[in-house]
Each structure stands twice: as structure tokens, then as C-alpha cells.
C-alpha positions as CSV (number, residue, x, y, z in Angstrom):
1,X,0.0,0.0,0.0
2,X,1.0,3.0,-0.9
3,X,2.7,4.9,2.3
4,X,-0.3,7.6,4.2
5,X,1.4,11.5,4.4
6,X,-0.3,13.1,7.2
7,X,0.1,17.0,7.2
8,X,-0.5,18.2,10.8
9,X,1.0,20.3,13.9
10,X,1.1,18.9,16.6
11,X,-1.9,21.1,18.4
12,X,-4.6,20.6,15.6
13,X,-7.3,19.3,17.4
14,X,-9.0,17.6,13.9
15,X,-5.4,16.1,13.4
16,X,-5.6,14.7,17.0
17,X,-9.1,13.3,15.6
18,X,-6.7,11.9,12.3
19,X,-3.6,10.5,14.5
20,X,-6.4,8.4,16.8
21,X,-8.3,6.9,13.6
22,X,-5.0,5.6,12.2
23,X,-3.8,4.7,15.7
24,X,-7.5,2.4,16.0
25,X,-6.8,1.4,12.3
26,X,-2.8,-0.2,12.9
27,X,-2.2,2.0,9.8
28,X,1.2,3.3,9.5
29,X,1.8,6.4,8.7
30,X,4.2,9.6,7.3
31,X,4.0,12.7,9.6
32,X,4.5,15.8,7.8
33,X,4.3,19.0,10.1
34,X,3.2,22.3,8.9
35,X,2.6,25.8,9.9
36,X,-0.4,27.0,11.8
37,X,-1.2,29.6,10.3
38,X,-0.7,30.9,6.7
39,X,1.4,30.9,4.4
40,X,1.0,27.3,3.9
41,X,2.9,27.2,0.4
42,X,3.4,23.2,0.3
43,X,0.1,22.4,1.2
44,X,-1.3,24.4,-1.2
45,X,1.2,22.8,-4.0
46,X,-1.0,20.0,-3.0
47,X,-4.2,21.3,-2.3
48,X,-4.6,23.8,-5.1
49,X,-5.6,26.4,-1.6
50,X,-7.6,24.2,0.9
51,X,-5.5,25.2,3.8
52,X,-7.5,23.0,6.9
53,X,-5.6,21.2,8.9
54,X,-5.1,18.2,8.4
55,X,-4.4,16.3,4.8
56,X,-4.1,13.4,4.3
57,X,-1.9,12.2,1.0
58,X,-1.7,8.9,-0.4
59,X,0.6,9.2,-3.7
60,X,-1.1,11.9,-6.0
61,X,-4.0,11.9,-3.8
62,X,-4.8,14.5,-1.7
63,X,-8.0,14.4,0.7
64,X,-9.1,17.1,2.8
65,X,-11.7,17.2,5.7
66,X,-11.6,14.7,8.3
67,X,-14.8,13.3,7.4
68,X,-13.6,12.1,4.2
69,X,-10.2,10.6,6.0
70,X,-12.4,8.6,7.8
71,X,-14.0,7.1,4.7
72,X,-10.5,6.5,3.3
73,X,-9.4,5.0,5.9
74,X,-12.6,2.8,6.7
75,X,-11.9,1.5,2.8
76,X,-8.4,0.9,3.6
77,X,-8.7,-1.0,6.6
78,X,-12.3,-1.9,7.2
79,X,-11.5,-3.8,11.0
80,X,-11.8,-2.1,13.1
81,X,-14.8,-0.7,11.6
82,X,-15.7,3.0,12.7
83,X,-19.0,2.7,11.3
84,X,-20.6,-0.5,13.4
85,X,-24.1,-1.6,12.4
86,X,-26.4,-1.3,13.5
87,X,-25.8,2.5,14.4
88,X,-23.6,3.6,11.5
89,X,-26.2,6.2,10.5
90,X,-26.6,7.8,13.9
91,X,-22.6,7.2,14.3
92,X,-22.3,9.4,11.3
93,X,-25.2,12.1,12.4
94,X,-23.3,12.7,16.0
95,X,-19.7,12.6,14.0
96,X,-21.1,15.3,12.4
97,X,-22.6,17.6,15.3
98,X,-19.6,17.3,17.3
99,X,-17.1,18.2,14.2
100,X,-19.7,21.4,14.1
101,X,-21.5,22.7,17.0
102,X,-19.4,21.0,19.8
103,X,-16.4,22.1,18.3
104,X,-16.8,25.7,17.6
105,X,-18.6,25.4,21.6
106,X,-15.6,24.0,22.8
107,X,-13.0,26.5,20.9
108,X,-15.4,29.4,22.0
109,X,-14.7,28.2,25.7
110,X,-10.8,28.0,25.2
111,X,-10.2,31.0,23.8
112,X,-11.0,33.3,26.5
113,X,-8.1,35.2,28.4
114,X,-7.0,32.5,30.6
115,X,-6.5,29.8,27.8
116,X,-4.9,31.8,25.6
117,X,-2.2,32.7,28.2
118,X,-1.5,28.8,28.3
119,X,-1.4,28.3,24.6
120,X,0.7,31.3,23.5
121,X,2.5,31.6,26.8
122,X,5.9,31.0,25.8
123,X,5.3,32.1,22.1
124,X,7.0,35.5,20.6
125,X,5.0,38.2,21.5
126,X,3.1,38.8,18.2
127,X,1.9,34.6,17.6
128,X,-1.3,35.3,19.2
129,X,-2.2,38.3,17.3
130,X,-1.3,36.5,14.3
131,X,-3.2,33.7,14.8
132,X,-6.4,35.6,15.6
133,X,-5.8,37.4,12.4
134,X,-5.2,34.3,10.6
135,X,-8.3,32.3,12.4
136,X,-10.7,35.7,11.5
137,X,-9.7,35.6,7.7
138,X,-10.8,31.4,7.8
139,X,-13.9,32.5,9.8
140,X,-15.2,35.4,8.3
141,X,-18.9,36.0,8.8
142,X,-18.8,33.0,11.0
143,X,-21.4,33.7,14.3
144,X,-19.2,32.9,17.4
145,X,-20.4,32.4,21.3
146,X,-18.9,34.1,23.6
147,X,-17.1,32.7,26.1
148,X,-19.7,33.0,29.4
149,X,-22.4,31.3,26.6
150,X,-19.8,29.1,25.2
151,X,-19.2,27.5,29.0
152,X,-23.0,27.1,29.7
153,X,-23.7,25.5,26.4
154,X,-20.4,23.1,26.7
155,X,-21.5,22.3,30.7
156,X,-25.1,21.5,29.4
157,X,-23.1,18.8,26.4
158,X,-20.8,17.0,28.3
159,X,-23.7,16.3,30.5
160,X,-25.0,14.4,28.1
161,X,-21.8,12.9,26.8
162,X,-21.9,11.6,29.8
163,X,-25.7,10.5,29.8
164,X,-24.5,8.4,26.9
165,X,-21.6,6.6,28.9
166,X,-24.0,5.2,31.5
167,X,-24.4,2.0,29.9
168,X,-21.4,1.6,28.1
169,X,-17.3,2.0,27.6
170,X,-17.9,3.9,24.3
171,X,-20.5,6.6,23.2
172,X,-22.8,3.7,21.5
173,X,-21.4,0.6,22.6
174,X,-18.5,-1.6,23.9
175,X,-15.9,-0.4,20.9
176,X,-15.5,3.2,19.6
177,X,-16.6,4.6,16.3
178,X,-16.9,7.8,14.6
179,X,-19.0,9.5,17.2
180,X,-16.3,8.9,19.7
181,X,-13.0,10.1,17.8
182,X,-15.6,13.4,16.7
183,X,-16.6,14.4,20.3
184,X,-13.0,13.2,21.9
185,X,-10.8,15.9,20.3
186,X,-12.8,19.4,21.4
187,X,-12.2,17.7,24.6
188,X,-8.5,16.8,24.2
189,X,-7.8,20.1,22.9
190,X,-9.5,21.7,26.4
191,X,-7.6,19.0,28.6
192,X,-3.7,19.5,27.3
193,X,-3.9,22.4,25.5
194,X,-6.0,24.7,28.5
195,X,-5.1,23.0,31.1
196,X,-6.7,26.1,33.1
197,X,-9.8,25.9,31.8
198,X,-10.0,21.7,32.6
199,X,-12.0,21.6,35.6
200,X,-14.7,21.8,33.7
201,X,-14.9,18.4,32.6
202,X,-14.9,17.6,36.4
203,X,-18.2,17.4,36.8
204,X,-18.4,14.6,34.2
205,X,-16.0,12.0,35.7
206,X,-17.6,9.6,33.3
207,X,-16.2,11.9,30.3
208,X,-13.1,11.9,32.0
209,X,-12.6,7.5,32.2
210,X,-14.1,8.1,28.4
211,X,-11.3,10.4,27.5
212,X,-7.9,8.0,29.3
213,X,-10.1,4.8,27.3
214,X,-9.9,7.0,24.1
215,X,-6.5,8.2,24.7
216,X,-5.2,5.1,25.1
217,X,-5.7,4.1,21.6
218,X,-2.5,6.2,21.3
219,X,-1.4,7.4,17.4
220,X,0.0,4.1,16.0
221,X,3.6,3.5,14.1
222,X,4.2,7.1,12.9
223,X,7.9,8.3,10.9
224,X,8.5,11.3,10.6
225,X,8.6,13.1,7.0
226,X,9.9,16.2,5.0
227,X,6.9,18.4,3.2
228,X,10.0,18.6,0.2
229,X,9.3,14.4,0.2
230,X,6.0,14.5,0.5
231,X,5.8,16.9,-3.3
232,X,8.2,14.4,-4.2
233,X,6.3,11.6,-3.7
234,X,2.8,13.3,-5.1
235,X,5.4,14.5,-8.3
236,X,6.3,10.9,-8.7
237,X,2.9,9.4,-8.1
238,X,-0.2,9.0,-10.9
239,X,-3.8,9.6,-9.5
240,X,-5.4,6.2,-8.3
241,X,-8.1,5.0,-11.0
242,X,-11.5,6.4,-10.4
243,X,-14.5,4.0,-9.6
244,X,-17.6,3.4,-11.9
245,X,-19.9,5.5,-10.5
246,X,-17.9,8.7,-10.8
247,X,-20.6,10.9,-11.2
248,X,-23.9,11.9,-9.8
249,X,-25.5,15.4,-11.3
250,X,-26.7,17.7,-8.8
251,X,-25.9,21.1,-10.1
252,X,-25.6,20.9,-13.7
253,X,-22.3,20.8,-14.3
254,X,-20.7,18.2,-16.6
255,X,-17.5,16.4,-15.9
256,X,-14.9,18.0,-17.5
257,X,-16.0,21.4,-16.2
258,X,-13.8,23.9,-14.2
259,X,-14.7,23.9,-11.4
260,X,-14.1,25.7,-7.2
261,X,-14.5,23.4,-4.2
262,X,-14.8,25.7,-1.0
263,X,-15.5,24.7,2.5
264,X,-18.9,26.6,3.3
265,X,-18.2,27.9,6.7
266,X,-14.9,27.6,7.8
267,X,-11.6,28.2,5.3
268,X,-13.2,30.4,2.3
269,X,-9.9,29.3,0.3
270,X,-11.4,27.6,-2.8
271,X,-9.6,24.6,-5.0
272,X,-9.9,25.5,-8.7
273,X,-9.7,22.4,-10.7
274,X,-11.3,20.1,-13.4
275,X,-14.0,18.1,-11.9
276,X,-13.2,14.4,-12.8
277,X,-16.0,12.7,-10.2
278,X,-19.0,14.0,-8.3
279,X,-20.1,10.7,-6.6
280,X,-23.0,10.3,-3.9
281,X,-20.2,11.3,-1.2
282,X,-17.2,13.1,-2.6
283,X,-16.2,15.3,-5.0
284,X,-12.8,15.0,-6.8
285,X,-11.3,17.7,-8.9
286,X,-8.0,17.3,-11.0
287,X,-5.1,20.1,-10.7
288,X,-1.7,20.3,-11.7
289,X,1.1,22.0,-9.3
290,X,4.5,23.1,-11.2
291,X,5.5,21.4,-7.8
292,X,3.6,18.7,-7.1
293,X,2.4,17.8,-10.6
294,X,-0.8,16.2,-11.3
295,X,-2.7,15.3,-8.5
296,X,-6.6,14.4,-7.4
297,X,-8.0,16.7,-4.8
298,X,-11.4,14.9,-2.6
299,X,-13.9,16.6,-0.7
300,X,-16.7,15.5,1.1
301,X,-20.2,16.4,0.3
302,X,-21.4,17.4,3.0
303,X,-19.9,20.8,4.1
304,X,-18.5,22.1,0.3
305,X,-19.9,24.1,-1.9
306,X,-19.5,23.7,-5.5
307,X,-19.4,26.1,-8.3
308,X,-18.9,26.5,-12.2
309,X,-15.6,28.7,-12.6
């Protein structure tokens, strides 16, 4: 198989999301690290300006969103499943409310005064100033809580995180699945990252046994990797084949078209590409870098807009 490129840093709570799946999985992988903030000039060689974090590479592949690593990695290695029947669709539903509305409550919490101290405390002097203005440009027109709501709303969900656990070692069973690596990392990210602002998840000693269980899983056989080898490797690499059922017509635009990609709330960076595939889940447009050469950039569905360039 070929080898799996993560680009990451080391804080990214959706690449803390990534580094558990493959952990669960026994997949090994390549870690790349990259900046936090922009510029992000070898990602976008990859990504044609998707500049999320993470991405995941497989040759002259590129997939961005963590909803659609999951897929890929659920295809690659389909034990241990992170879709269990017979709550796959419900498993998918809560992935997909914590990526969203727990996350962005969770953020809202740690961003206040206190845990900003602890996560730019030894930093140069301007990194916090640079990352808000960074994190505003990927969020514009974005609605955000305010800390004092942001704390009431995350008390009020990790109450019933852990009405969930009564029963069970895992959110909907004895194993973990999607639900569980999608409400884990908000949580992670308040836990090691705000350390100040953990007593919050006190309350919830339930959430807290949850949280060593998940941890545990732990981030699997990782090597480290140059971004300079990962271009390399996507130069040297030829798009995997596409399947059958490449295309499925719901805005009129042929295959073959030119085509943007953009994330519709957070990241406004489109991909410009030509779309090769528009299948019930994913969409996949086809770019060439001077850098990277020809590669396939994915994206989910469900969170992209697409439009006609």
C-alpha cells in the first residue's frame, strides 16, 4: 500500500481526531508537520488552496476534511470498523454535530483570556495576534459564542456525553466509532492544551474515564517526513483509478467542467480544478502544481460548496 502523508502540527485538534483513527486502524503512517497559520505554500502545492488542517496524501492523492479521511481510511482498513451496524447512520449524524456545533462550543470556551495565556504563553510576542488574524480571515462572517455562553452550552453537552456513557465503555457501545473520535478531540484540545480551563470536565467523571479509554488508543507507528518528500512523492505518483460510479448530477455541471471546491463555513480558500467525479459522497477535482504535478484533490459532500468557474 502506498505509504499515508499526514500533514499536521502537533496542536490541531481535527489532526488529534486523524492521528487516533490511524492509531485504532494499525495503519502506519508519514507525519509531515506544517505551519499554523498561513502561508502554507506546500500544502497548497498539494491542495490547489484548501489550507485546513489536516491532509491526508496517499501518492497523488490528496483528501481534505476529516470526514472524508475517515472514509478512506474505513476503505483501507475496514477492521476495526468506525462505522458498526447497527448504528452507522446515527454514528455518522453525532460525527457530524460534534465536528460542528461541539467544536466551535468547545474552541469558544478555550479561547478566553486565561487559555490563551496557556497556549501562547511562551510564544514570541506577536503569535497570538497572528493567529487571531489568521483564524478571523478562515472565519469570516462565522457567528461565534462568547465565552460566558460558550461554558453554559459546553457544561449543558458533556452532561449528556456523559448520559451516553451510563451503559457503556464507548458513546454507543463496547468499541468506539466515529461518534467517539468526533466528540473526543474538542475535549483533548481543552484537557492538554487549556489545562486552566480543565475543571470543567470535572463534573463529568464519566467523560473523564471516556477520555484516558480513548486516549489510550494512542497514534499508532508514525515516521517522521519532510513536506519537500512529500511533493516528491505526489510528483512521482499518478492519481489512483476512479471508480464506476464517478458521477452523480446535482448542479448541472458536466464532468470535464472547471470547477471551485470551498468549504462553506470555515476556510473560504477555494480549490480551482477540473471536476473528474461527483459521486454520492465526494467530490474530486483534477489540478496540476509546477511542484507537485498532477494530483486528485477529494472533498466531502457534505460541508463544500461547488461552483462553475
Amino acid at each position: 500500500m502506498t505509504a499515508l502523508i499526514l500533514h499536521h502540527y502537533p496542536t490541531s485538534p481535527f489532526a488529534e481526531k486523524t492521528r487516533l483513527m490511524l492509531g485504532y486502524k494499525g495503519l502506519p503512517w508519514k507525519s509531515v508537520l506544517i505551519p499554523m497559520i498561513s502561508p502554507k505554500p506546500d500544502v497548497v502545492a498539494l491542495t490547489g488552496g484548501y489550507r485546513r488542517t489536516p491532509v491526508l496524501q496517499i501518492g497523488a492523492d490528496i483528501y481534505c476534511d476529516t470526514a472524508l479521511i475517515a472514509d478512506v481510511l474505513e476503505h483501507l482498513q475496514p477492521e476495526p470498523t468506525l462505522y458498526p451496524e447497527p448504528c452507522k447512520g446515527m454514528a455518522r449524524t453525532l460525527a457530524q454535530w460534534a465536528d460542528s456545533t461541539l467544536f466551535w462550543t468547545s474552541m469558544a470556551f478555550n479561547m478566553q483570556p486565561k487559555g490563551l495565556a496557556q497556549i501562547f504563553g511562551n510564544a514570541p510576542p506577536d503569535a497570538a495576534k497572528a493567529f487571531g488574524e489568521d483564524r478571523r480571515a478562515m472565519s469570516s462572517g462565522m457567528t461565534r459564542l462568547r465565552p460566558l455562553d460558550a461554558a453554559a452550552a459546553y457544561k449543558s453537552y458533556l452532561r449528556r456525553l456523559s448520559d451516553m456513557l451510563d451503559d457503556w465503555p464507548f458513546l454507543q457501545g463496547d468499541v468506539p466509532c466515529i461518534s467517539d473520535f468526533a466528540m473526543y478531540h474538542p475535549l483533548w484540545f481543552t484537557r492538554v492544551r487549556t489545562p486552566a480551563l480543565a475543571n470543567i470536565l470535572n463534573a463529568t467523571p464519566a467523560v473523564l474515564d471516556w477520555m484516558e479509554r480513548m486516549a489510550a488508543i494512542g497514534h499508532g507507528a508514525m515516521e517522521k517526513f519532510s513536506a519537500s518528500g512529500a511533493i516528491a512523492v505526489a510528483a512521482a505518483s499518478v492519481p489512483a483509478p476512479l471508480h464506476d460510479d464517478i458521477f452523480q448530477d446535482d448542479h448541472g455541471i458536466p464532468l470535464g467542467s472547471q470547477v471551485s471546491v470551498t468549504a462553506e463555513v470555515f476556510g473560504p480558500e477555494p480549490t480551482v480544478g477540473e471536476l473528474v467525479a461527483a459521486t454520492r459522497m465526494h467530490y474530486t477535482l483534477r489540478r496540476t502544481d509546477e511542484r507537485a504535478g498532477t494530483v486528485h484533490v477529494h472533498f466531502p459532500r457534505v460541508g463544500y460548496s461547488l461552483k462553475a468557474v
